[in-house]
N, CA, C and O atoms as a GROMACS GRO file, in nm:
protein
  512
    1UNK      N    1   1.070   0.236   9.040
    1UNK     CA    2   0.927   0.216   9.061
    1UNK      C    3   0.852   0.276   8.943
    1UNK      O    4   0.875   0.393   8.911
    2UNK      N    5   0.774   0.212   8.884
    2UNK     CA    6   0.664   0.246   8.762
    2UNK      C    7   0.550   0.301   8.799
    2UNK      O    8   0.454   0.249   8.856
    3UNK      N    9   0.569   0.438   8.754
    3UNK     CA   10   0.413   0.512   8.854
    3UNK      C   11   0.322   0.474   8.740
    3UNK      O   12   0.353   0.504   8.625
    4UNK      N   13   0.186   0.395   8.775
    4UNK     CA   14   0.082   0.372   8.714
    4UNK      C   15  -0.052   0.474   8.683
    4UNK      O   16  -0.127   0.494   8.780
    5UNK      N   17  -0.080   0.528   8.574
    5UNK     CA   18  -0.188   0.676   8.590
    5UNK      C   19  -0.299   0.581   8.556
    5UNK      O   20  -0.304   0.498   8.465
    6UNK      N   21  -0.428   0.623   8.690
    6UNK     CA   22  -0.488   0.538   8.690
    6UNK      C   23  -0.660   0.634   8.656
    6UNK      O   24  -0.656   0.742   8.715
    7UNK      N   25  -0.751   0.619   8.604
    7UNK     CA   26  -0.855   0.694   8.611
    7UNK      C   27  -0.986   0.618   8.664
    7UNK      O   28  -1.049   0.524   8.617
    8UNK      N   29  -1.006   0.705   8.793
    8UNK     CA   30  -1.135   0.649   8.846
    8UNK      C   31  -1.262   0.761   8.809
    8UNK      O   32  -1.249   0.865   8.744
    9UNK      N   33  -1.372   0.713   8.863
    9UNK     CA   34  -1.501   0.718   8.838
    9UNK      C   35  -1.509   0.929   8.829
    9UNK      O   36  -1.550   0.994   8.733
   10UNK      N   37  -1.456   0.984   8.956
   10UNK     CA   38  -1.438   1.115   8.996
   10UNK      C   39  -1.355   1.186   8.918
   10UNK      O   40  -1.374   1.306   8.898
   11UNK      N   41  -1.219   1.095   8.847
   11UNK     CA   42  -1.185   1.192   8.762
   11UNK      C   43  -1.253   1.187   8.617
   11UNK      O   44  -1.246   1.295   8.560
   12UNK      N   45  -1.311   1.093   8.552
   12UNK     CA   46  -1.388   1.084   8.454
   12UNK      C   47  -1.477   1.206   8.522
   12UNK      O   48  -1.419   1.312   8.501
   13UNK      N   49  -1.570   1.220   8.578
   13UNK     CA   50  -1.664   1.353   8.594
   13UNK      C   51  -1.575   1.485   8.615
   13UNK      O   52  -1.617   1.599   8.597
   14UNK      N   53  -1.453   1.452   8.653
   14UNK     CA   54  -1.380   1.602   8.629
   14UNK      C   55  -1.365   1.645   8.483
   14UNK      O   56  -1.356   1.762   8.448
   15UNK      N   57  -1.364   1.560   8.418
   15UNK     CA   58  -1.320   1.568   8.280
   15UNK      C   59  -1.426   1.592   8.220
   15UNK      O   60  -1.409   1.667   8.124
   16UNK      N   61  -1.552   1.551   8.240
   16UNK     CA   62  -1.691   1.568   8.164
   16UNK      C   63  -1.725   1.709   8.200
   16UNK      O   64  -1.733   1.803   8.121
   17UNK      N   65  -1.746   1.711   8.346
   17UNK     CA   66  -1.695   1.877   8.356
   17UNK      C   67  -1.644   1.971   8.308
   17UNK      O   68  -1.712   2.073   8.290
   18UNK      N   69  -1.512   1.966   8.274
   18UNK     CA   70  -1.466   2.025   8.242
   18UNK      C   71  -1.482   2.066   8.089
   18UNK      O   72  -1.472   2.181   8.047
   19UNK      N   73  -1.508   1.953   8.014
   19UNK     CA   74  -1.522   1.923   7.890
   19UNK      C   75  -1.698   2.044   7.833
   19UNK      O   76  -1.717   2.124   7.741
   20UNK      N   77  -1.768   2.005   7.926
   20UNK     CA   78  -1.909   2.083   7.904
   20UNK      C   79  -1.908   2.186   7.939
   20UNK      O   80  -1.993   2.260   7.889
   21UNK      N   81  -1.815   2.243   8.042
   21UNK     CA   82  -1.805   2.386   8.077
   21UNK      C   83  -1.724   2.459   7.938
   21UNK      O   84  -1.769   2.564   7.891
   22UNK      N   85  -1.614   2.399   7.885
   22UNK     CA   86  -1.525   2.444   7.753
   22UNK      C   87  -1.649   2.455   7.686
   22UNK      O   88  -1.691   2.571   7.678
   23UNK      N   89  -1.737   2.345   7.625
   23UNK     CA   90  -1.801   2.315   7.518
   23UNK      C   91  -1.902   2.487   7.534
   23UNK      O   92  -1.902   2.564   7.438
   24UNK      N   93  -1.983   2.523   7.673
   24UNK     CA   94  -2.071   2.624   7.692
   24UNK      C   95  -2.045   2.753   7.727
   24UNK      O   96  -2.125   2.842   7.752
   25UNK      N   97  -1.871   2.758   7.728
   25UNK     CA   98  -1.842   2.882   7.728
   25UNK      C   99  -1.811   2.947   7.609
   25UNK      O  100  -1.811   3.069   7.592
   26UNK      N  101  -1.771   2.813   7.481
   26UNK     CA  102  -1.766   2.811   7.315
   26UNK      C  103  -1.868   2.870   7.268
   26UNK      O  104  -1.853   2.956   7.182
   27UNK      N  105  -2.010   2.831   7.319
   27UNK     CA  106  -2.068   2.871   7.263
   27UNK      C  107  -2.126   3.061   7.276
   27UNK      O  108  -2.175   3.151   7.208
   28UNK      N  109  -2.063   3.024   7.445
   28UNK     CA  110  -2.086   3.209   7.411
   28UNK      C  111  -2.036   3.253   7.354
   28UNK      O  112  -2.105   3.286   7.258
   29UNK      N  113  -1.875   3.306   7.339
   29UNK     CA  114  -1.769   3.365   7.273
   29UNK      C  115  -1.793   3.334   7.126
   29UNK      O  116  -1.753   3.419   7.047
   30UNK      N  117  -1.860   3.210   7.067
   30UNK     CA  118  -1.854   3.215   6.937
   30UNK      C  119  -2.026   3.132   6.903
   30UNK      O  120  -2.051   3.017   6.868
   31UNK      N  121  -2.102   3.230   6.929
   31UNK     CA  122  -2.242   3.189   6.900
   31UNK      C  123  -2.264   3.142   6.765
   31UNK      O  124  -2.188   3.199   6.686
   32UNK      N  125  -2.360   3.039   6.696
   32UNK     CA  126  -2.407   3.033   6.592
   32UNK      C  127  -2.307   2.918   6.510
   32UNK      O  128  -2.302   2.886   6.391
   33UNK      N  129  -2.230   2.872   6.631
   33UNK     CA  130  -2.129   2.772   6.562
   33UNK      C  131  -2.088   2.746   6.426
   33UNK      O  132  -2.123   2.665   6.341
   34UNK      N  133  -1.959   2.888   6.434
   34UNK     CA  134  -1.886   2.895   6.353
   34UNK      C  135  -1.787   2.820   6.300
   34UNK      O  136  -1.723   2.748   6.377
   35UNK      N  137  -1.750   2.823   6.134
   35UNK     CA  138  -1.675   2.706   6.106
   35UNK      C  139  -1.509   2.754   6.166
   35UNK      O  140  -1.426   2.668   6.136
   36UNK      N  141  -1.469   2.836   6.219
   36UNK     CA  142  -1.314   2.881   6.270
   36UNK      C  143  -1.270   2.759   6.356
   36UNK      O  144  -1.336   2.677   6.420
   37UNK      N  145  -1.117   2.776   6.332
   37UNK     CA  146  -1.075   2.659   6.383
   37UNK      C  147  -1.069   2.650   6.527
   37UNK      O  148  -1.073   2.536   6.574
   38UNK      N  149  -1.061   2.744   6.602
   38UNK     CA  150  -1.059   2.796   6.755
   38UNK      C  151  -1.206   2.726   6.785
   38UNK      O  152  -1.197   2.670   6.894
   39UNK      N  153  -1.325   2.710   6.735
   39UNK     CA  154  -1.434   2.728   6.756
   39UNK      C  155  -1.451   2.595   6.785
   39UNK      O  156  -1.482   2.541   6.891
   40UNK      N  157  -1.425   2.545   6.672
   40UNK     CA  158  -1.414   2.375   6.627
   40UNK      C  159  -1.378   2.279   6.722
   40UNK      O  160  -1.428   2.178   6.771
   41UNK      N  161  -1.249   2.363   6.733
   41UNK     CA  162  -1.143   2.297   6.882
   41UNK      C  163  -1.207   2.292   7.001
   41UNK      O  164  -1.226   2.185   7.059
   42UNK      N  165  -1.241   2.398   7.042
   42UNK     CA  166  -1.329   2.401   7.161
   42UNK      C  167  -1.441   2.314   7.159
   42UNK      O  168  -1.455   2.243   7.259
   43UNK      N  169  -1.526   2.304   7.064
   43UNK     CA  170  -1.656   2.207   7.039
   43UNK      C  171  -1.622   2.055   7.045
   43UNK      O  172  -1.693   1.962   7.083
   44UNK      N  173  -1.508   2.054   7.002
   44UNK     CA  174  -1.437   1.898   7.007
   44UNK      C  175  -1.387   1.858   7.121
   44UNK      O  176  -1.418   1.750   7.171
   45UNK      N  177  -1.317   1.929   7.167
   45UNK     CA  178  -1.291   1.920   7.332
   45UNK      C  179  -1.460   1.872   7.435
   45UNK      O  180  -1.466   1.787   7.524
   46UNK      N  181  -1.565   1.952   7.385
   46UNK     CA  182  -1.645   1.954   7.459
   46UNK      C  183  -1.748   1.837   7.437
   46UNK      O  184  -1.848   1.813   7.503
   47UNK      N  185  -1.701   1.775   7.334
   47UNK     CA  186  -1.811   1.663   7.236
   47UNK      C  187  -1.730   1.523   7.341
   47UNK      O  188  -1.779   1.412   7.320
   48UNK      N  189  -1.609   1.530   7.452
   48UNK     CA  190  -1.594   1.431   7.516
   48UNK      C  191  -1.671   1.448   7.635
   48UNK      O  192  -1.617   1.424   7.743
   49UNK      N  193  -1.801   1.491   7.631
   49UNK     CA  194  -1.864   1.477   7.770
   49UNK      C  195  -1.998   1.413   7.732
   49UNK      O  196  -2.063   1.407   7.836
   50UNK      N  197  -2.064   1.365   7.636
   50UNK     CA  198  -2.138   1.287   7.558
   50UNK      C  199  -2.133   1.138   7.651
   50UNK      O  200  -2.210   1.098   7.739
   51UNK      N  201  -1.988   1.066   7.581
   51UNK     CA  202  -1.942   0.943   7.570
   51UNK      C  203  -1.947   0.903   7.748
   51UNK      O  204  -2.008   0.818   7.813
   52UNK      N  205  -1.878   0.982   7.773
   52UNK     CA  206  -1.890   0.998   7.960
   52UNK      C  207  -2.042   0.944   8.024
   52UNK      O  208  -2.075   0.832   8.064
   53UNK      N  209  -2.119   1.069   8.018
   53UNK     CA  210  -2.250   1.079   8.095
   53UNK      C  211  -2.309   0.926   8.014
   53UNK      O  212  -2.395   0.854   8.064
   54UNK      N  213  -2.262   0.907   7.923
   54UNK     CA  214  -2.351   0.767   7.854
   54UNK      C  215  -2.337   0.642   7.928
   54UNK      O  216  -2.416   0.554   7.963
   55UNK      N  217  -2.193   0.665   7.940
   55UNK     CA  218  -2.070   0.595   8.007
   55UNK      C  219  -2.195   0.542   8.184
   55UNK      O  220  -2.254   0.438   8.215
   56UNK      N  221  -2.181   0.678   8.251
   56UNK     CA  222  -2.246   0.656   8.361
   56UNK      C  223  -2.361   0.630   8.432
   56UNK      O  224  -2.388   0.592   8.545
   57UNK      N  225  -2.430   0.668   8.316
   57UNK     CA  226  -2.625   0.627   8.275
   57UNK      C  227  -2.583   0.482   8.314
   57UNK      O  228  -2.610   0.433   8.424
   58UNK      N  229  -2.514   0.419   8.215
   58UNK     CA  230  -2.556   0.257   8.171
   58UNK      C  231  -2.492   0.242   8.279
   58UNK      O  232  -2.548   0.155   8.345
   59UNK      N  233  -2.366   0.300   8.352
   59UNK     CA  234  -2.331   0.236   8.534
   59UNK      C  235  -2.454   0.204   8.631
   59UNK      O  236  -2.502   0.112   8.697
   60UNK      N  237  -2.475   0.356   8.594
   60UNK     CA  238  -2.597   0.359   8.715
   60UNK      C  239  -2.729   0.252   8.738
   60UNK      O  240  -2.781   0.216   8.844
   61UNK      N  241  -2.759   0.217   8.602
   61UNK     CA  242  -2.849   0.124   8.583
   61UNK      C  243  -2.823   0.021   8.619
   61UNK      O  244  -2.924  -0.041   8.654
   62UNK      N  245  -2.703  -0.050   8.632
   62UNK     CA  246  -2.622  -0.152   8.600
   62UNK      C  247  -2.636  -0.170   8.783
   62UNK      O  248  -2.695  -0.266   8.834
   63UNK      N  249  -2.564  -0.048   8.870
   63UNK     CA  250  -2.556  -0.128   8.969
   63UNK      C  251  -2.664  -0.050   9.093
   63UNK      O  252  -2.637  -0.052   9.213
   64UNK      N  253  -2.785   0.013   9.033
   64UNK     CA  254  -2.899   0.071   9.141
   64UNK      C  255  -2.971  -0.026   9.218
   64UNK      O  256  -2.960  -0.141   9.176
   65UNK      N  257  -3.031  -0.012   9.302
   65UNK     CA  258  -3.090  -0.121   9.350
   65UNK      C  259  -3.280  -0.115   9.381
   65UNK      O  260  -3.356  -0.186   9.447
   66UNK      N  261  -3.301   0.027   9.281
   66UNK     CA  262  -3.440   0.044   9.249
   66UNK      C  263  -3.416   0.105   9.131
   66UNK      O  264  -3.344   0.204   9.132
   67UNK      N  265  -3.471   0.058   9.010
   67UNK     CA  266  -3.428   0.096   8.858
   67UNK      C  267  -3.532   0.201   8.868
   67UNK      O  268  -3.496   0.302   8.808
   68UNK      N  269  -3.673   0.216   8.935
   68UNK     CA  270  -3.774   0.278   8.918
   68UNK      C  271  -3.746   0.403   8.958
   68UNK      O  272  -3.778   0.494   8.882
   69UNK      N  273  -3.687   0.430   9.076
   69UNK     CA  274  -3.643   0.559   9.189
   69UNK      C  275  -3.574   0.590   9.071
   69UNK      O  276  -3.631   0.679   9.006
   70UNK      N  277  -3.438   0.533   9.006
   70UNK     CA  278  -3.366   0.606   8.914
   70UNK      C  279  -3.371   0.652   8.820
   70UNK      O  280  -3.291   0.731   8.769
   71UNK      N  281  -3.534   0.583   8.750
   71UNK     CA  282  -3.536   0.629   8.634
   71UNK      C  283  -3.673   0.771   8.664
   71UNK      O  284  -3.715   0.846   8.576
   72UNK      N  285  -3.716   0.772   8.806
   72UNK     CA  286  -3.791   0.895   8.829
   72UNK      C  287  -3.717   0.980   8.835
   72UNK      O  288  -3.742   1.089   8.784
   73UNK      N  289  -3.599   0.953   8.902
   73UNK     CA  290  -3.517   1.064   8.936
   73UNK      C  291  -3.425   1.158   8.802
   73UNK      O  292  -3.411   1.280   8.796
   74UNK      N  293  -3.382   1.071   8.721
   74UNK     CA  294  -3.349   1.108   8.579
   74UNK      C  295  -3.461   1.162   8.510
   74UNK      O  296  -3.428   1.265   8.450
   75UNK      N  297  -3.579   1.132   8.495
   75UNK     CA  298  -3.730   1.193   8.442
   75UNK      C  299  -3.735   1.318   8.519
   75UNK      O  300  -3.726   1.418   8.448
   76UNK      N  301  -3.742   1.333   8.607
   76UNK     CA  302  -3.738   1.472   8.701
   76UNK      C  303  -3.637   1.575   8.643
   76UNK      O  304  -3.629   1.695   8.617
   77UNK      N  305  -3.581   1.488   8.638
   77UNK     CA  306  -3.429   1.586   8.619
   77UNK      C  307  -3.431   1.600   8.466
   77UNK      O  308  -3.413   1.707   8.407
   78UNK      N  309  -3.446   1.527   8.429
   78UNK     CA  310  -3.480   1.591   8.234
   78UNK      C  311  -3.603   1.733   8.213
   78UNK      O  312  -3.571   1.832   8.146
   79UNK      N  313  -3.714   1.723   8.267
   79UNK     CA  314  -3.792   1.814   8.277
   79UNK      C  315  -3.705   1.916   8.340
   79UNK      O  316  -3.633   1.986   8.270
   80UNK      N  317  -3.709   1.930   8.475
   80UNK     CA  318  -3.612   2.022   8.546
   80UNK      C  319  -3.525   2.126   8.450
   80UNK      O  320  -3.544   2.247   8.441
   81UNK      N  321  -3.402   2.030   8.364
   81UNK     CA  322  -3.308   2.065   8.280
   81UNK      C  323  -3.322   2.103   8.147
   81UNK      O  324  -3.230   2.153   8.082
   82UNK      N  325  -3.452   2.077   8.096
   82UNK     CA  326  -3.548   2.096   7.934
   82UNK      C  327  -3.559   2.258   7.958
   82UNK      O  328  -3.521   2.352   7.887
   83UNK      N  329  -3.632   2.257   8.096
   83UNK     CA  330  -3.636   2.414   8.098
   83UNK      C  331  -3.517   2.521   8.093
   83UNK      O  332  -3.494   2.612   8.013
   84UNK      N  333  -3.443   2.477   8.215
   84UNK     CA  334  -3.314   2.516   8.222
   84UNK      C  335  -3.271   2.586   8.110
   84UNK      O  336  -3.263   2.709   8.104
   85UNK      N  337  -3.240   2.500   8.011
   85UNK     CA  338  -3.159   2.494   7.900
   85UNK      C  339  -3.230   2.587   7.799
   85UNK      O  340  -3.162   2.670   7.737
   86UNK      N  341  -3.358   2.577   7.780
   86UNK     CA  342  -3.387   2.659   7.701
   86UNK      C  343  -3.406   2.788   7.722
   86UNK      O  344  -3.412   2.861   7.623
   87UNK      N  345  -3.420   2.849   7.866
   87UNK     CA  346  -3.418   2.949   7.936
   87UNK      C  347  -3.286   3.075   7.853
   87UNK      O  348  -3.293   3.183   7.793
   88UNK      N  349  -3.134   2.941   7.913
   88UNK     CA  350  -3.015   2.996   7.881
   88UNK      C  351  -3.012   3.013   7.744
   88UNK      O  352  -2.948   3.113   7.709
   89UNK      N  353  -3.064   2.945   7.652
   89UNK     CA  354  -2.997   2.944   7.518
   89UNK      C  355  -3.167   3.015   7.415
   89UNK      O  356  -3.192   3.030   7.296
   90UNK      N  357  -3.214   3.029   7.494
   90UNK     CA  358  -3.347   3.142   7.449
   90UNK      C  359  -3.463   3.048   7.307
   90UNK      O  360  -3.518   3.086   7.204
   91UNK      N  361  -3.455   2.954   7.359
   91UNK     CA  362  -3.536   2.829   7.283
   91UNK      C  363  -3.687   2.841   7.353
   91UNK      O  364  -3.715   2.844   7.473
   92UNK      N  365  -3.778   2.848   7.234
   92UNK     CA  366  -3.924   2.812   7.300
   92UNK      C  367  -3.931   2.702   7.348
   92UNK      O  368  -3.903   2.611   7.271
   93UNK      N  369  -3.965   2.668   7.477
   93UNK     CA  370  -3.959   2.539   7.586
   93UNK      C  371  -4.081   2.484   7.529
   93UNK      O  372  -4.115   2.384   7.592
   94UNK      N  373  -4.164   2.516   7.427
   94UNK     CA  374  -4.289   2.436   7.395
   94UNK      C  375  -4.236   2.339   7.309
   94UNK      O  376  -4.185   2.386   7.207
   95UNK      N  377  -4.232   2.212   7.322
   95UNK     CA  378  -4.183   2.091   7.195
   95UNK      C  379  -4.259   2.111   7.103
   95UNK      O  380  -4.382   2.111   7.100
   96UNK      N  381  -4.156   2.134   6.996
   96UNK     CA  382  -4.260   2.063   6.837
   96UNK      C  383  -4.316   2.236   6.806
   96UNK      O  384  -4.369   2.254   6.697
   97UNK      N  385  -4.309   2.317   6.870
   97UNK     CA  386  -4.357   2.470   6.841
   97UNK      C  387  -4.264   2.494   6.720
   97UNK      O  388  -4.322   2.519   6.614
   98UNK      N  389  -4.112   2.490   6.720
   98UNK     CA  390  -4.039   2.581   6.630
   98UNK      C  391  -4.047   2.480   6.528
   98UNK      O  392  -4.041   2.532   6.416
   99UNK      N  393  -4.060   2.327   6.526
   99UNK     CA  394  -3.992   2.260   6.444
   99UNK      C  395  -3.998   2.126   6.509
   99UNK      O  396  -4.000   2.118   6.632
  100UNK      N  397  -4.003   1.998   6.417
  100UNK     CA  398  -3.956   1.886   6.505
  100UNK      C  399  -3.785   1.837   6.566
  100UNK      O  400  -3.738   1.746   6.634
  101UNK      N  401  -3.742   1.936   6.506
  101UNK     CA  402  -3.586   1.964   6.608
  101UNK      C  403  -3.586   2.067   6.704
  101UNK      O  404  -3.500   2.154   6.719
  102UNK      N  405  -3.709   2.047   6.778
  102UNK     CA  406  -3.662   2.112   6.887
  102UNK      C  407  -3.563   2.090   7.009
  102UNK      O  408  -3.565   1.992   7.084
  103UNK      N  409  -3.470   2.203   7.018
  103UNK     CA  410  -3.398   2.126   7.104
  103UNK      C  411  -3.417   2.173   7.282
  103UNK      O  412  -3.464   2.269   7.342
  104UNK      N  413  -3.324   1.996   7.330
  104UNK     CA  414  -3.329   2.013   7.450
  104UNK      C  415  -3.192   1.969   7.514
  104UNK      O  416  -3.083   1.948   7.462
  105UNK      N  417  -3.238   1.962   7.650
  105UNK     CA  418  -3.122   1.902   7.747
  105UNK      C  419  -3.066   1.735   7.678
  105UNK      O  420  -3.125   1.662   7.599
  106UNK      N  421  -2.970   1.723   7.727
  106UNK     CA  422  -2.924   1.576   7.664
  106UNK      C  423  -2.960   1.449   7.797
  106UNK      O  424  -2.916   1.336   7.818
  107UNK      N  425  -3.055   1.532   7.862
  107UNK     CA  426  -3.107   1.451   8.036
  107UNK      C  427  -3.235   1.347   7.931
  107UNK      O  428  -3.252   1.226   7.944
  108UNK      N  429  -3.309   1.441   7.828
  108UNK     CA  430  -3.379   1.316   7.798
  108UNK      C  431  -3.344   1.209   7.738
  108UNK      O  432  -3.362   1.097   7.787
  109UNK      N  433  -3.290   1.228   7.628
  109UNK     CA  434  -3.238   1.137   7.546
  109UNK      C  435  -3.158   1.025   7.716
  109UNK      O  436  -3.236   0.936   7.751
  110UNK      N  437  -3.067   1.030   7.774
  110UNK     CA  438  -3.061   0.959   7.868
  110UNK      C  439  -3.148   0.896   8.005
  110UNK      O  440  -3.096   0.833   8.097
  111UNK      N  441  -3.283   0.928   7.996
  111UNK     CA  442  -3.348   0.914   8.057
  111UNK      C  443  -3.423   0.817   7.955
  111UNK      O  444  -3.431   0.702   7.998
  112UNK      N  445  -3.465   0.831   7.862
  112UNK     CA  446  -3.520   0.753   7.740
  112UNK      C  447  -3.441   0.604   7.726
  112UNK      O  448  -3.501   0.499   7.705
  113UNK      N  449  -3.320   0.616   7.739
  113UNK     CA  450  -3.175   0.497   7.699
  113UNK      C  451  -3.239   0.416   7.858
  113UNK      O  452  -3.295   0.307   7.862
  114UNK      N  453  -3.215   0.492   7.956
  114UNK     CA  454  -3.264   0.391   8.070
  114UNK      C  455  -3.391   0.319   8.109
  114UNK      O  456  -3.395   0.221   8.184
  115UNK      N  457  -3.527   0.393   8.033
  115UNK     CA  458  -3.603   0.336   8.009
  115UNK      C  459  -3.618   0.231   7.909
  115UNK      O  460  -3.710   0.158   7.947
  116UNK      N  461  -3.558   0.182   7.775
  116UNK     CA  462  -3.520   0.107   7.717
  116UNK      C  463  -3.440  -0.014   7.782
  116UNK      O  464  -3.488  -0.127   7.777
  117UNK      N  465  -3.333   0.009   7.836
  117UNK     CA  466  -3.289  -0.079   7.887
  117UNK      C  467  -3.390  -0.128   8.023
  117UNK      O  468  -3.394  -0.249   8.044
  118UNK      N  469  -3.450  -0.059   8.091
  118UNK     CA  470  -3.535  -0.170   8.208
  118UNK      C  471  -3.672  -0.224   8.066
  118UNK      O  472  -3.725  -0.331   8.096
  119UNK      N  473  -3.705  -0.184   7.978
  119UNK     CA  474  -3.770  -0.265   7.918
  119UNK      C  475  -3.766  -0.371   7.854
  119UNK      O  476  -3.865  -0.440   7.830
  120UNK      N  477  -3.615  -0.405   7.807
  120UNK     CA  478  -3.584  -0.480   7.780
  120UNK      C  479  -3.533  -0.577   7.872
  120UNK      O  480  -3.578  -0.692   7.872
  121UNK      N  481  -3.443  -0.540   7.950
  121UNK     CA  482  -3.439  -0.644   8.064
  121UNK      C  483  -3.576  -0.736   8.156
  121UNK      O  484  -3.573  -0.842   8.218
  122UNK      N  485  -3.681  -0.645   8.131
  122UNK     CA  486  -3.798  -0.691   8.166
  122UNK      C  487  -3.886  -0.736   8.075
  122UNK      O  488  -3.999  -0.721   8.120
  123UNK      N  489  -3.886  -0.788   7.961
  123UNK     CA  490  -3.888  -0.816   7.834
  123UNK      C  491  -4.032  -0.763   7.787
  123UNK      O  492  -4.117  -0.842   7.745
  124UNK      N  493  -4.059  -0.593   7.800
  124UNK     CA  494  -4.161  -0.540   7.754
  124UNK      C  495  -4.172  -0.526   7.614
  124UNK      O  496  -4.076  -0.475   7.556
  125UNK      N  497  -4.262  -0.558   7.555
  125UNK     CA  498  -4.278  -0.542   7.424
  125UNK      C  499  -4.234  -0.367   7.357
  125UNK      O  500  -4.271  -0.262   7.410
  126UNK      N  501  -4.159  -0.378   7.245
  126UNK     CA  502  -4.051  -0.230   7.217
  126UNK      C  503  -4.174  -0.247   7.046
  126UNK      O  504  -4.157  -0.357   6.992
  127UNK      N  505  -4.228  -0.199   7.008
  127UNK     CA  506  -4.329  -0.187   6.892
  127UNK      C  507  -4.187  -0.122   6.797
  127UNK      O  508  -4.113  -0.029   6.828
  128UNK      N  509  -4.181  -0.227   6.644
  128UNK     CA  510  -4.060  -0.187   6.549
  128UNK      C  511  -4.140  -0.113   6.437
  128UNK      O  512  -4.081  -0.065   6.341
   0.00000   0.00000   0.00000
C-alpha cells in the first residue's frame, strides 16, 4: 500500500504558525537583523508564512458569501493588529511620523489585496 502525504487547509496554518512564531522569536534572540547564518536561517524559515496567509486571503475571497462582512472584518483586524505590533516591537503607531516606511502589521497590506480584488471584480475604476 502507497501511503499518500496529503496537505490540507489546517496543516498549511500549522505551518504558517509555526513558521511566524520561528520568524518572532528570531527576532528577539537576534534583534536588528543580523547578517549570521543562524539568524538568516531562522528568518527564512519564517519568510514561509507570507506565501500562506496570501494563499488564504485570495481563498477567503474566493469562496465568502458577503465580500463586504470580510473585508470589514480584515479592516478591523488590520487596525486592531497595526497597534498590536507596534506596541511589541516599540514603533510609533503614528503613520508617516518616523518616515514613509513606517512599519506595520502585514493585516493591511492583505486587507488592501482584498479590496482590490472586489474592485475589480466589480469593475470600479483603479486610477493608474
Amino acid at each position: 500500500m502507497k501511503l499518500q502525504l496529503r496537505l490540507n487547509a489546517n496543516h498549511l496554518k500549522l505551518i504558517a504558525i509555526i513558521a511566524m512564531t520561528i520568524d518572532h522569536v528570531c527576532n528577539l534572540i537576534y534583534p536588528g537583523f543580523p547578517a549570521e547564518s543562524g539568524a538568516m536561517a531562522l528568518h527564512i524559515i519564517g519568510r514561509l508564512t507570507a506565501p500562506i496567509m496570501w494563499f488564504f486571503v485570495c481563498e477567503g475571497y474566493y469562496y465568502t458569501h458577503n465580500v463586504k462582512r470580510y473585508m470589514l472584518r480584515l479592516g478591523i483586524f488590520a487596525v486592531i493588529s497595526h497597534f498590536a505590533y507596534c506596541f511589541a516591537f516599540g514603533i510609533n503607531p503614528i503613520s508617516f511620523s518616523t518616515g514613509i516606511f513606517n512599519q506595520t502589521s502585514v493585516m493591511y497590506p492583505l486587507f488592501i489585496a482584498v479590496l482590490v480584488l472586489w474592485m475589480q471584480d466589480n469593475d470600479l475604476p483603479m486610477k493608474n
